[in-house]
N, C-alpha and C positions, 0 to 999 in steps of 0.2 A: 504494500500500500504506500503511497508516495505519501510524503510527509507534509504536513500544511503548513504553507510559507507565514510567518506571526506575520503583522503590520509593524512597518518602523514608523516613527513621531519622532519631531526634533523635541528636545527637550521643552520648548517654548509652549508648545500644544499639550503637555501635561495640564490636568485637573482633577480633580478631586470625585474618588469615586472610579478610576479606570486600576485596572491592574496589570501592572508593566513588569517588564523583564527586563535586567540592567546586562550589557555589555561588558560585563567586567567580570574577573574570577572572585568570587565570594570574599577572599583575602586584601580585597581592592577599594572597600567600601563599606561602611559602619551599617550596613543591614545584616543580619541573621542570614537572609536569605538572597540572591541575587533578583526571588521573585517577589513583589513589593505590592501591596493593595497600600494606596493612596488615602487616605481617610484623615489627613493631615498638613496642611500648607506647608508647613517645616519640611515634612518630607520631601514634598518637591522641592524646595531651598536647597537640600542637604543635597540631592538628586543635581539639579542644577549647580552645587558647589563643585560635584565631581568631575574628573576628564572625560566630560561624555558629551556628545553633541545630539545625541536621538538615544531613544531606548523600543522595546520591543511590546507591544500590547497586548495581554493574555487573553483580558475579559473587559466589559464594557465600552465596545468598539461604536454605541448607539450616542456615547458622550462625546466623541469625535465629529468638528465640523464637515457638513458634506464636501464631496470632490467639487463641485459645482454651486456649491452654495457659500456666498460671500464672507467671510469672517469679519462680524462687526469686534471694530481694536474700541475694547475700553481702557480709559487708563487703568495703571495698575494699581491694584488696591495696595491697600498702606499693610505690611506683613506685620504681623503680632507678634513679637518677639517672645517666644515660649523657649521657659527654661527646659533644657534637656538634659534627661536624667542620663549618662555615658559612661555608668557605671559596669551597666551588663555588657556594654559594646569593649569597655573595655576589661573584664574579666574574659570574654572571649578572645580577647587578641590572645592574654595570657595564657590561655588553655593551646590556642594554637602555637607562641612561643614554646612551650612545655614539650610538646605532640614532637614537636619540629625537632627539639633539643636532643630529644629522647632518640627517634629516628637514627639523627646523624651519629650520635653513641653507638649505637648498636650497627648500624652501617660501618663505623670506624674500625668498629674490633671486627665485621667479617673483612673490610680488606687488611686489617694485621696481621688474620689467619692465612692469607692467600700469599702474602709477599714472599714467602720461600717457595711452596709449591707452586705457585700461579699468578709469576709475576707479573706478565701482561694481562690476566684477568683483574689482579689487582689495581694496576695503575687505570684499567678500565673504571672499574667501581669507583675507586678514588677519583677521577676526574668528575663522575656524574657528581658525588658528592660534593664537590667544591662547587659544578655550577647551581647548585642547590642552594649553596650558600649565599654564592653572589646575588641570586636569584632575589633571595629573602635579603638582604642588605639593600638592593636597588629598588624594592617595592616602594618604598617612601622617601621623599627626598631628604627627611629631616629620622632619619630613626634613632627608637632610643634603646637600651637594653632594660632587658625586664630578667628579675631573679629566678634559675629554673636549676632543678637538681634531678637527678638521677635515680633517689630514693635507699641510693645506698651510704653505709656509715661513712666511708672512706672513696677520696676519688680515686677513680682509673686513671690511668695512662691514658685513656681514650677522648674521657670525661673532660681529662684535663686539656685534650688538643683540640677540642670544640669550643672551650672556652677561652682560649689564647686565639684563635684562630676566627674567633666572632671579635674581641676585644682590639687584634692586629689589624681588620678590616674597618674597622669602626674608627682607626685613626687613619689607615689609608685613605678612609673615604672622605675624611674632614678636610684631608692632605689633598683633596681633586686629584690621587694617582692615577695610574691608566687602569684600563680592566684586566691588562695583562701584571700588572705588578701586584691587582689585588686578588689574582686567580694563583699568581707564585708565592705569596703571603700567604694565602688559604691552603696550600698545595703543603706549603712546607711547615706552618704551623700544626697540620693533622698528623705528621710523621718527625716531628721533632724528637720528642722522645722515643721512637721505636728502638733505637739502641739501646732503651734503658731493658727490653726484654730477654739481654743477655746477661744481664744482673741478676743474680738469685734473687728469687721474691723476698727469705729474706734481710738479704742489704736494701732493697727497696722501702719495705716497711718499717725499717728503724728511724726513730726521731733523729734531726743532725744531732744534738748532744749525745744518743747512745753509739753512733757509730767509732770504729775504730780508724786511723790513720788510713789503712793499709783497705780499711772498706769503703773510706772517701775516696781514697786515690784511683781503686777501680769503678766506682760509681761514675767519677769525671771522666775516665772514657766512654760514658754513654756516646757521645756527638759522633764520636770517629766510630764506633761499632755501629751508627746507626747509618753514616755519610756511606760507610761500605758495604753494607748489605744492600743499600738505593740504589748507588751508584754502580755494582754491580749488572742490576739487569739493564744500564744503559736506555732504561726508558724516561727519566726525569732528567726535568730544565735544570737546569748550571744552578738559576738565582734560588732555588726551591733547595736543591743539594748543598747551596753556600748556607741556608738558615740552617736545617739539620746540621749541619758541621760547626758552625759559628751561632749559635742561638744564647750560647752565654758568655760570647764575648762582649766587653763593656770600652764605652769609647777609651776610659782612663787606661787600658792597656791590664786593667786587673783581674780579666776575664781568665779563662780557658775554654779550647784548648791550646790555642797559640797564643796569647796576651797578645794580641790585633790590638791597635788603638783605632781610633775614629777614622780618618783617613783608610784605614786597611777594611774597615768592615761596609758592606755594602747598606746602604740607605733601606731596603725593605729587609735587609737582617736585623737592623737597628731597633724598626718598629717593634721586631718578632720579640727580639731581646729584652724588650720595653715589656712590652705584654706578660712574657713569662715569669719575666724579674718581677711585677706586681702579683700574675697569681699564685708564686710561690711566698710570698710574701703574706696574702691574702691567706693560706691553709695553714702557716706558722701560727700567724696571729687570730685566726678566727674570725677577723672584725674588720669591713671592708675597709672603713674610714681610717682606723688605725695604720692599718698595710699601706694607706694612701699615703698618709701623714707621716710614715717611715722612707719612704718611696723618697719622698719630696727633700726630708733633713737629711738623713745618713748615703740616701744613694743617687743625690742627685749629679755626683762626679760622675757617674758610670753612661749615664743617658742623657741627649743635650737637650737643653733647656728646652728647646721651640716640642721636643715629641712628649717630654714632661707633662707640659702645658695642655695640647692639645689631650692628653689622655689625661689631666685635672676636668678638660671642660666636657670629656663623651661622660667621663665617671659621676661628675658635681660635687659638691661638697659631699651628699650624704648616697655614696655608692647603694644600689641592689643589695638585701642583704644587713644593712645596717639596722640597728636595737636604736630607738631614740625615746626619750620621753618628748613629749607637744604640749604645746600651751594650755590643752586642757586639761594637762596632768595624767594623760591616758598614757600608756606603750605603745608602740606601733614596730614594723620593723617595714623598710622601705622594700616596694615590690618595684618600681618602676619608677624612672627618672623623668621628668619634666621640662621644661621651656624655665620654669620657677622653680630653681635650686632648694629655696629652702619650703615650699609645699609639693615636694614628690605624691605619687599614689601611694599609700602606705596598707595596711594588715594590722587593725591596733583591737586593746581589748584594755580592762580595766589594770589596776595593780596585780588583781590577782588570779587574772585572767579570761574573769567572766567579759560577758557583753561585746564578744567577737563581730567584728566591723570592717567591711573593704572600705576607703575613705577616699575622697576625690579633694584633701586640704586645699588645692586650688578656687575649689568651690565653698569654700568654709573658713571663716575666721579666725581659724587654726595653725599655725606656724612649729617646726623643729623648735625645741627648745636646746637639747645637749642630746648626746650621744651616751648610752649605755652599754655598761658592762656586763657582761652573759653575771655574774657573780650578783651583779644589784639585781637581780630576778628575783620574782617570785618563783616557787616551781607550775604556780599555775600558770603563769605570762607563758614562761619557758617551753610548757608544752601546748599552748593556745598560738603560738607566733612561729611553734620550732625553730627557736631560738638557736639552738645548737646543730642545728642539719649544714651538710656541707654546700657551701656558694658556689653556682655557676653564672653564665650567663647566658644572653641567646638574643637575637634582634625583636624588636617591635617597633610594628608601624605606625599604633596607635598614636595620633594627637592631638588630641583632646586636651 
């Protein structure tokens, strides 16, 4: 049966009462649904706000002016400004950051499993995966990072290159790099650590204070075990195998595995180095803010100022992840970064962790007040905020 062609309308012939089909992937536009009943001017606003020039007509095709019949233009009525609740629009962004997070983890570890036995299937997977990435980074032209974890106590090696590798593109793309710097960015941020898989699990697992001398010193050839098992099957770009190899060199020369100074290290190695150096930073200390605030006094010799900066302003003052108290004395811990640094979307509940609340502070005369220590918890906060679950991150489009 031949399929019925809908009707297209330019956007301008929407009215109230028709039910339209939008042109766009569901990830593209604050509806639930791409299929939309009108029953609200806003809607058409929000509809008309979008990159859409026509949409597509399901039902109510009798509200449409005839082909032949004249269009009397009234002026346009004055719009009612209605507050809009973007609460649910934006818990679903997060739900699809989360989906998406999760994905690319579990995608990451089957191309880990593949790189010895299957290396050109690997580098296959591994490619689709990074244009997935790029994918979700270029939906929005302004995106921001939202908090997303894995569900496990401890990160992966996997876990961890999703989220250096969302964090490296997020300053590439502040940086207007090419799509080719930020697909060798993504390429090489996902297999940074794969040398570390020749480390007993466990030298891997021990805190740096429990380790010994001689378990550091093998531990810091992850880069070169990881550079030669890549660069073996001859399927990866130069700039992607210089981050695997150089990923903890630092401009001051106090890296390894070569103490490279600035000059020696390539510019999208720099970012990578940038990134990784915060999220290890971030799993020592628990606390996004803190790891930031470390980042900035003690290592800000290692990374230069201008990539510092740019990754103070994707993170904010108060990163994904961070425990605050707010002006109304409530907890919260921040889910999602803003335009207005200091009212993020937050996850707050009482002292004692009742009266759990998703909060839009930008719509409320509620403000950060200081930043909290997992220790000044109650244990009800603690487990109403999961306060102590491990941080990742992941893009969102959302903004609101």
């Amino acid at each position: 049966m031949a399929k019925t062609e809908l009707t297209q309308i330019p956007v301008s012939q929407m009215v109230i009462g028709l039910t339209v089909k939008l042109p766009l992937s569901w990830t593209s536009h604050p509806f639930f649904r791409s299929k939309v009943k009108l029953e609200q001017q806003v809607q058409i606003e929000m509809i008309k706000g979008l990159d859409v020039s026509f949409v597509y007509v399901i039902d109510g095709h009798d509200l449409l002016p005839k082909v032949d019949e004249p269009v009397e233009i009234e002026p346009p009525e004055e719009v009612v400004e209605q507050e809009i609740d973007y609460r649910p629009l934006a818990k679903k962004s997060m739900r699809v950051s989360q989906q998406r997070f999760v994905k690319s983890v579990n995608d990451s570890r089957t191309v880990f499993g593949k790189i010895v036995s299957d290396p050109e299937g690997a580098y296959r997977e591994a490619a689709t995966l990074v244009e997935d990435l790029v994918d979700h980074l270029y939906e929005s032209e302004t995106p921001h990072l939202t908090l997303v974890g894995s569900g496990e106590t401890d990160v992966s090696v996997t876990q961890h290159g999703i989220s250096v590798a969302v964090i490296s593109m997020m300053i590439a793309h502040t940086l207007s790099l090419s799509k080719k710097d930020v697909r060798d960015i993504a390429l090489g941020s996902l297999f940074h650590d794969i040398g570390k898989l020749k480390v007993p699990e466990a030298i891997r697992r021990k805190k740096r204070g429990e380790l010994t001398d001689h378990e550091i010193n093998f531990l810091k050839m992850h880069p070169n075990f990881g550079h030669e098992m890549l660069n073996r099957t001859g399927l990866f770009p130069e700039a992607m195998l210089d981050i695997v190899l150089h990923h903890h060199e630092f401009i001051d020369g106090s890296g390894f595995p070569n103490n490279l100074t600035e000059a020696k290290i390539l510019p999208t190695t720099q970012i990578v180095s940038l990134a990784n150096d915060y999220e290890t930073l971030l799993h020592q200390y628990q606390t996004p803010q803190v790891a930031l605030g470390i980042l900035f006094k003690t290592h800000s010799s290692k990374h230069s100022d201008n990539l510092i900066s740019v990754l103070v302003k994707i993170l904010g003052i108060y990163p994904p992840g961070t425990i605050v108290r707010l002006t109304d004395e409530s907890i919260a811990k921040v889910m999602m970064t803003t335009a207005d640094v200091k009212q993020p979307h937050v996850w707050s509940c009482n002292l004692s962790g009742g009266e759990p609340s998703f909060r839009f502070l930008i719509n409320e005369d509620v403000q950060v007040q200081e930043v909290m220590k997992l220790d000044e918890l109650s244990e009800g906060a603690i487990k109403t905020l999961q306060a102590n679950s491990p941080i990742s991150f992941y893009f969102n489009n959302f903004n609101h």
